[in-house]
VEXMAR-246137 format. One record per residue (C-alpha): x, y, z. Coordinates in nm, 2 decimals, always signed. Example, Ala and Ser with C-alpha at 12.3 -4.5 7.8 and 13.67 -1.06 7.14 Angstrom:
residues 2
R      x      y      z
R  +1.23  -0.45  +0.78
R  +1.37  -0.11  +0.71
***
This chain:
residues 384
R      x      y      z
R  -1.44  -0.33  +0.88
R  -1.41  -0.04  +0.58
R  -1.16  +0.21  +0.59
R  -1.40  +0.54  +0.63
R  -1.20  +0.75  +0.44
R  -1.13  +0.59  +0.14
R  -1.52  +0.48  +0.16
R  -1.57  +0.85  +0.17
R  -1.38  +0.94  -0.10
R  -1.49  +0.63  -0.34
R  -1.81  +0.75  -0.38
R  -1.67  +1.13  -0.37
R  -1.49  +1.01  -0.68
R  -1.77  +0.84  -0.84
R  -2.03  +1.11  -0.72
R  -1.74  +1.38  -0.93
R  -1.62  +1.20  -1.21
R  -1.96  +1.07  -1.35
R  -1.97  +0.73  -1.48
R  -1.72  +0.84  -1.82
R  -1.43  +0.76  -1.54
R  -1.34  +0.38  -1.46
R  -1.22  +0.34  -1.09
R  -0.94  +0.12  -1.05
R  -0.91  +0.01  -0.69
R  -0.59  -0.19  -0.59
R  -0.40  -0.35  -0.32
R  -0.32  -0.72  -0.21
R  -0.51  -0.99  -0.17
R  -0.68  -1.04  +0.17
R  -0.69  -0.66  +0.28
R  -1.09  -0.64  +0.19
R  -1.14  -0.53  -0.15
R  -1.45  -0.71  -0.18
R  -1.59  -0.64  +0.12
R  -1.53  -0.29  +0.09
R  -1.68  -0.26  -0.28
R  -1.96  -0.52  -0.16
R  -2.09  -0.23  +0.10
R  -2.05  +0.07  -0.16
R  -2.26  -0.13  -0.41
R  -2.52  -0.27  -0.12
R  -2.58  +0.11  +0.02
R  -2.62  +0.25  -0.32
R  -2.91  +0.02  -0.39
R  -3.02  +0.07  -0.07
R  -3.03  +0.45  -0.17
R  -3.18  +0.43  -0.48
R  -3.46  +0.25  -0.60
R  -3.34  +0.21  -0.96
R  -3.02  +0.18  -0.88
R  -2.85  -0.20  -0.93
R  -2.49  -0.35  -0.96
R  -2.36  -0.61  -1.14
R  -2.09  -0.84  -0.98
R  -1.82  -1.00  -1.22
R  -1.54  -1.22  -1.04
R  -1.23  -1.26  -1.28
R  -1.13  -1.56  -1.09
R  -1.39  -1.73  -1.23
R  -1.31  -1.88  -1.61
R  -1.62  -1.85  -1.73
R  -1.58  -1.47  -1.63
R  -1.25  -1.41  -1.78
R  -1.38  -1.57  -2.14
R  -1.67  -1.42  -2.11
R  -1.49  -1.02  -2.08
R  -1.17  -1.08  -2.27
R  -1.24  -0.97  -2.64
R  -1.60  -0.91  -2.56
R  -1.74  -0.64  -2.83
R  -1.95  -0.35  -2.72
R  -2.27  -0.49  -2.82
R  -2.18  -0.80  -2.57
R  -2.09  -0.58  -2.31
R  -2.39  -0.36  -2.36
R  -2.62  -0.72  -2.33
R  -2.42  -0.78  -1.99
R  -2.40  -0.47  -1.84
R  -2.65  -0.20  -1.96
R  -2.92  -0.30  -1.74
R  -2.72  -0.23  -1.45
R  -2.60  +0.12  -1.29
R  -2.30  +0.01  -1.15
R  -2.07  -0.31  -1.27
R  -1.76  -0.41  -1.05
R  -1.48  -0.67  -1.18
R  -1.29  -0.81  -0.91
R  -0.92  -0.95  -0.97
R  -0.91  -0.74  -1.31
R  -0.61  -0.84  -1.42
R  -0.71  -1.21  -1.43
R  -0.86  -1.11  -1.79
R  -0.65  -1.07  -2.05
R  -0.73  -0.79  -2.24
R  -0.90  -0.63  -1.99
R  -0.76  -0.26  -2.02
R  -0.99  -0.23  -2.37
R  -1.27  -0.45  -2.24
R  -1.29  -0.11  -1.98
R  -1.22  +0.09  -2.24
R  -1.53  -0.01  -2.45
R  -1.68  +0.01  -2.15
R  -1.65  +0.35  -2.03
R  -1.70  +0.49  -2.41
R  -2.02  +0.29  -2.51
R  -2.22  +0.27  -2.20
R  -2.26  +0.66  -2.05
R  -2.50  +0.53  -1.77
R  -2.26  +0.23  -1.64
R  -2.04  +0.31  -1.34
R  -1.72  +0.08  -1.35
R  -1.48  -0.01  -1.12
R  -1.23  -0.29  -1.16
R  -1.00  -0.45  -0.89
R  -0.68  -0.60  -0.90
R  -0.43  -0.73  -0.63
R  -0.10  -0.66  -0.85
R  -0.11  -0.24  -0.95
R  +0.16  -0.35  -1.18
R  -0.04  -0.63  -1.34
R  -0.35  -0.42  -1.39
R  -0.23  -0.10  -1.40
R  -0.01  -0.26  -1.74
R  -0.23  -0.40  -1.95
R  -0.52  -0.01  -1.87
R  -0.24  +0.23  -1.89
R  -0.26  +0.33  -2.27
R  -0.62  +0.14  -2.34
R  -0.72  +0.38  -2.06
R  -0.55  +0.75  -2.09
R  -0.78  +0.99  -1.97
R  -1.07  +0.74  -1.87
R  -0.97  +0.61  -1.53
R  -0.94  +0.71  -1.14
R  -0.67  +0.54  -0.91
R  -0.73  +0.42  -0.53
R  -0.50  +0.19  -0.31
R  -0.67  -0.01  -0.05
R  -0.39  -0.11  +0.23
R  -0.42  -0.41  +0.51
R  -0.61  -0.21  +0.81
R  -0.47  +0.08  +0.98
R  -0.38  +0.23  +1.30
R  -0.67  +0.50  +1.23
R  -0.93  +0.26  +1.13
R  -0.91  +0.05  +1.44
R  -0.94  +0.33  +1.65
R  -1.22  +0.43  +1.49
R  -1.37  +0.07  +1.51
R  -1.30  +0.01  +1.89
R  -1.13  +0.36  +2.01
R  -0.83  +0.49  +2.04
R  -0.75  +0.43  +2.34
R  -0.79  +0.03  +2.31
R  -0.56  +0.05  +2.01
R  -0.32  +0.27  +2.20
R  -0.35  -0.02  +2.42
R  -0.27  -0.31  +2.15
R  +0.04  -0.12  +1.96
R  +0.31  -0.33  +2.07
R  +0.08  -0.68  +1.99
R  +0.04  -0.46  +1.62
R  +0.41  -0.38  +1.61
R  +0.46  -0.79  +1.64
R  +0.16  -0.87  +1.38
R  +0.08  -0.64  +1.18
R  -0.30  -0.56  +1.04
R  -0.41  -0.79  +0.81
R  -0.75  -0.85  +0.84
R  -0.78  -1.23  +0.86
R  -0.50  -1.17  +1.16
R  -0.67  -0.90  +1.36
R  -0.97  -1.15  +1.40
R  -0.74  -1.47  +1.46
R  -0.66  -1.38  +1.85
R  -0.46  -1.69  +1.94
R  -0.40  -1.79  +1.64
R  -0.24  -1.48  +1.49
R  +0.13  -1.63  +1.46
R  +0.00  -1.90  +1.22
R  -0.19  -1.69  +1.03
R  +0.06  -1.45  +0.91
R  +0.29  -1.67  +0.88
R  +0.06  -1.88  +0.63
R  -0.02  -1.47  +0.41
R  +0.32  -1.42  +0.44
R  +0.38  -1.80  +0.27
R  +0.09  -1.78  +0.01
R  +0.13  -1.41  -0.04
R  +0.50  -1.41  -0.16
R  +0.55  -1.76  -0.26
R  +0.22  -1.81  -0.48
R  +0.13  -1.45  -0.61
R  +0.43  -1.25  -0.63
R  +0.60  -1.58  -0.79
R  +0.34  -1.57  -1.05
R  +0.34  -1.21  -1.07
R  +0.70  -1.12  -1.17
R  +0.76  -1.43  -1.35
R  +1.01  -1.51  -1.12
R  +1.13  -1.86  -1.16
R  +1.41  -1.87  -0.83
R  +1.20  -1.87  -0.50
R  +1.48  -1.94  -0.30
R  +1.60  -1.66  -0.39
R  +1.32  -1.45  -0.39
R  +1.33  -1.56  -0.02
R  +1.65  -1.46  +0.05
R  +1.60  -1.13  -0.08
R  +1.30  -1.07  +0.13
R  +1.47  -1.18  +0.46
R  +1.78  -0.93  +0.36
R  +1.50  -0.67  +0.30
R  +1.31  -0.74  +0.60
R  +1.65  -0.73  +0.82
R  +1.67  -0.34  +0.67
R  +1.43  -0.17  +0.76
R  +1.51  +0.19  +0.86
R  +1.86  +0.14  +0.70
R  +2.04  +0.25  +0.34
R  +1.97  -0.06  +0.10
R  +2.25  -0.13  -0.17
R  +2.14  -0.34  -0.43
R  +2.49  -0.46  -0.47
R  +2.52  -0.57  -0.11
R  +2.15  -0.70  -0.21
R  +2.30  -0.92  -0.45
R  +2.60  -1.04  -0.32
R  +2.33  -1.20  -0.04
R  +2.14  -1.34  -0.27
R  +2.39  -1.42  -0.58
R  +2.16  -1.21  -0.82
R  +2.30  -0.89  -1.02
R  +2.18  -0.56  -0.94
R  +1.95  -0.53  -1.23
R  +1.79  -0.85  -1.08
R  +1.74  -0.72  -0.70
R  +1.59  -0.41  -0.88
R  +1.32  -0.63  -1.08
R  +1.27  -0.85  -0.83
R  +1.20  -0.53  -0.54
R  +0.99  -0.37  -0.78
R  +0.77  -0.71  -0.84
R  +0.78  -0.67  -0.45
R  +0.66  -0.31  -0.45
R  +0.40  -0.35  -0.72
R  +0.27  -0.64  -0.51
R  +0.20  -0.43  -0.20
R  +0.46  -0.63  +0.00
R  +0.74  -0.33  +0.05
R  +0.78  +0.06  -0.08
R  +1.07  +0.25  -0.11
R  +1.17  +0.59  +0.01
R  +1.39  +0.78  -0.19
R  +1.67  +1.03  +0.00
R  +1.59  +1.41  -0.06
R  +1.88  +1.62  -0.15
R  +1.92  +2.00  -0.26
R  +2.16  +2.24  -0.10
R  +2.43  +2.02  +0.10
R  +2.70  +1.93  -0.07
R  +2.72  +1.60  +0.12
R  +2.36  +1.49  +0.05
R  +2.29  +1.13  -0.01
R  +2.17  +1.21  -0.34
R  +2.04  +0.82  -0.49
R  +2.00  +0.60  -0.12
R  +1.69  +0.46  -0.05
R  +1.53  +0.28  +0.20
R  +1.27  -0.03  +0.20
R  +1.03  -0.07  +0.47
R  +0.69  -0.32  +0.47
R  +0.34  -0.21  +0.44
R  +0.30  -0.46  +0.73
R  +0.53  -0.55  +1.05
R  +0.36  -0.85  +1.08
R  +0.42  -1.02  +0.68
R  +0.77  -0.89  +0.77
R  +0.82  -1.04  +1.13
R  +0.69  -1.39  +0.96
R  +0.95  -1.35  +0.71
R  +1.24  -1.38  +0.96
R  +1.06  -1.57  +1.15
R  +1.08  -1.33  +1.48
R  +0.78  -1.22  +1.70
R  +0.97  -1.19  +2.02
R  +0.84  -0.93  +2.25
R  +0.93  -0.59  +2.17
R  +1.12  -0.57  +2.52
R  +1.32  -0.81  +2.41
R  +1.39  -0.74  +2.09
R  +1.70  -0.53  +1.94
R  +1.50  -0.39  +1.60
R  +1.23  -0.24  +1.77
R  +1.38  +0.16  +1.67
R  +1.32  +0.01  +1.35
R  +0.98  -0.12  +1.38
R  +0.89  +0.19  +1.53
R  +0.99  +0.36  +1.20
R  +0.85  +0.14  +0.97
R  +0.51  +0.10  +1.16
R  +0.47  +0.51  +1.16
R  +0.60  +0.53  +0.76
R  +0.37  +0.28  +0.65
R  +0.05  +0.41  +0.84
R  +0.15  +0.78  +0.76
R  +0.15  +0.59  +0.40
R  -0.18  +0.46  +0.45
R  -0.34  +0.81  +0.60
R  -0.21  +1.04  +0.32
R  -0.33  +0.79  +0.10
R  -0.69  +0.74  +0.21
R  -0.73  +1.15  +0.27
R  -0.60  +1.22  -0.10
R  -0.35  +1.44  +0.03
R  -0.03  +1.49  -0.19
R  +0.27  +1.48  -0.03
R  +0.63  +1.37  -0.18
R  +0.82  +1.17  +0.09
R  +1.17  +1.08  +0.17
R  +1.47  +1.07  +0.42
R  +1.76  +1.30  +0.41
R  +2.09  +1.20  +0.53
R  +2.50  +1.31  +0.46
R  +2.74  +1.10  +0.43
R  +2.89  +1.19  +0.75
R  +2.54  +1.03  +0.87
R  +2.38  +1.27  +1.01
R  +1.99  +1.21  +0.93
R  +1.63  +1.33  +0.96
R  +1.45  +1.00  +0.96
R  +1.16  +1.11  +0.73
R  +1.02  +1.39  +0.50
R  +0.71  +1.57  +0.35
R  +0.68  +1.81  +0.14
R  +0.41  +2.00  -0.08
R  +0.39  +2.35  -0.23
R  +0.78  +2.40  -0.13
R  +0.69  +2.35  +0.23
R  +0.98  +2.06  +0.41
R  +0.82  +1.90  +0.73
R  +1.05  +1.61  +0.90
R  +1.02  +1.39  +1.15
R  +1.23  +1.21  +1.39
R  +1.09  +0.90  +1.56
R  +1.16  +0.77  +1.88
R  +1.01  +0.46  +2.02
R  +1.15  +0.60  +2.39
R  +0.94  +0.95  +2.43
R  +1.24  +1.07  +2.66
R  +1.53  +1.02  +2.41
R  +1.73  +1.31  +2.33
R  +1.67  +1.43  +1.94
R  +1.93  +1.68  +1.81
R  +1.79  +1.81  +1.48
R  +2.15  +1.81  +1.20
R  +2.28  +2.19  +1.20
R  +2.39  +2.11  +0.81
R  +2.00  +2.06  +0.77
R  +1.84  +2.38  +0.95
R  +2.12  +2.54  +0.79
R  +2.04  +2.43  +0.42
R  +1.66  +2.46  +0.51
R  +1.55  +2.69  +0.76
R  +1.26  +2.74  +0.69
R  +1.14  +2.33  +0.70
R  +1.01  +2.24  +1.04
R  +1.13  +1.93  +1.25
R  +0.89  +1.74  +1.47
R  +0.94  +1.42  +1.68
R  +0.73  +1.12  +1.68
R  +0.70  +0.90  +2.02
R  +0.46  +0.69  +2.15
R  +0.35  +0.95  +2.38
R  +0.20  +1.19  +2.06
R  +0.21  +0.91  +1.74
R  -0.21  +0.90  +1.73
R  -0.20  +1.25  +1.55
R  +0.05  +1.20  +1.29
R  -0.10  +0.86  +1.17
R  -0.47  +0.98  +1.17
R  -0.61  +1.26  +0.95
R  -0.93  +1.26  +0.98
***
């Protein structure tokens, strides 16, 4: 199943930025990064009769020796024959940011893109080796949009509280029956195995901890002192350990927007999860959303995150936040671009009552304020 969007844009990008740009596609592990990059590279030899790719996996030892330190004359021997070379699980190679770097200034005729399920990992070791040589993409777990575009919207209408419970990770949206054990063996593997080994983080328990406080927060204020106190870490910890988190793809933050009112929250933030379902199996709850007491949170955090997803695949450029005083009056989510404020209440019941802050209309009366219920989600979340 490939995201059509970001397929679109992908060979937009490669189509624009002629083969002197690398592409650096990430996201987590198990979201379909090879599949996706597999079809790209299989159509465009199906369009072009000269046209061939080269596969490298960085998983593979042999691979990683073979690209770390290579020189341009190796790299010319491996690659030059092809028109497009893709490296999955970049960041497995060491030196990989100059490895590209050689690439993308000795071989004009090479297309490269390089994966990698850790942006931070990756994104590290390219940033300087890189400068001026590279394109960005995030590939998500599947989205609202693209399974409506797979099997209609109206069938996904149909399934949102089953995605509210767990979530869209590829592997579970094919495992009917056998969903719960599957996400709850990502959720294990994916924060116990690679985010461990990502941050360097030598405390699971912890780590564990943290994740459950975070996952028990969605659509609230997180302090990272409170943070710490739950987990016995200091703040500077919690930080570290939510921004290993973030760069994994497992949570995002969204920072509080503040100008004209006094009252403001000026430095809050919120955490939410790119996926219900990693964060259900975290606390270990995937009781029925009639029965459940979070699901105004869920609700929130399921609309953020595939509003996240959307803007991303479209290329659109949008800062986001929340705004909230401290005499908690809120507007549950922002946009804005070119000066222009849009917010957005949600509300999982389509007939509860929404009273938009006066401080806020007041302070910005020129932003507009929308709510979001099941009855009229579809358009918010798809773009295309």
């Amino acid at each position: 199943m490939i995201p059509r969007t970001l397929h679109q844009r992908i060979t937009t990008t490669l189509a624009a930025s002629g083969k002197k740009k690398i592409l650096l596609l990430f996201g987590p592990r198990q979201v379909g990064k090879t599949t996706l990059l597999r079809t790209l590279a299989e159509e465009r030899v199906e369009s072009r009769s000269s046209a061939s790719y080269l596969w490298l996996n960085a998983d593979e030892p042999d691979i990683r020796t073979l690209l770390d330190g290579a020189s341009s004359t190796e790299l010319k021997k491996l690659c030059a024959a092809h028109t497009l070379v893709i490296i999955d699980e970049a960041q497995r190679v060491p030196n990989i940011g100059l490895t590209l770097k050689l690439m993308a200034d000795t071989m004009p005729k090479v297309q490269v893109i390089a994966t990698g399920s850790s942006a931070f990992d990756l994104a590290g070791k390219v940033q300087e080796p890189l400068t001026g040589r590279k394109r960005e993409m995030n590939l998500y777990p599947l989205s609202f949009q693209e399974m409506a575009q797979h099997h209609g919207l109206r069938e996904e209408k149909r399934l949102l509280e089953y995605r509210l419970l767990y979530g869209y990770y590829p592997e579970v949206v094919q495992s009917i029956g056998e969903e719960r054990d599957v996400v709850r063996s990502l959720a294990e593997s994916y924060l116990f195995k690679d985010v461990l080994a990502l941050g360097a983080i030598h405390k699971p328990d912890r780590l564990e901890k943290l994740v459950q406080a975070l996952a028990l927060q969605i659509g609230s204020e997180v302090s990272y002192n409170e943070l710490g106190q739950i987990t016995g870490m200091n703040n500077e910890t919690v930080e570290r350990y939510i921004t290993v988190l973030e760069q994994a793809f497992v949570v995002f933050r969204l920072k509080s927007f503040a100008r004209n009112v006094r009252n403001e929250l000026k430095k809050s933030r919120k955490i939410y999860f790119y996926d219900l379902g990693i964060r259900n199996a975290v606390i270990n709850n995937f009781a029925a959303i009639s029965a459940r007491t979070d699901v105004g949170a869920m609700w929130e955090n399921f609309l953020i995150a595939e509003r996240t997803k959307a803007l991303s695949y479209s290329g659109l450029d949008k800062h986001r936040y929340f705004w909230r005083t401290t005499a908690q009056q809120e507007i549950d989510y922002l946009e804005e671009r070119d000066g222009q404020l849009e917010g957005y209440e949600f509300k999982w019941n389509p007939k509860a009552k929404v009273r938009v802050p006066k401080p806020f209309l007041e302070a910005y009366p020129d932003a507009t304020v929308s709510v979001i219920s099941r009855e009229n989600f579809a358009d918010f979340v798809m773009l295309e």
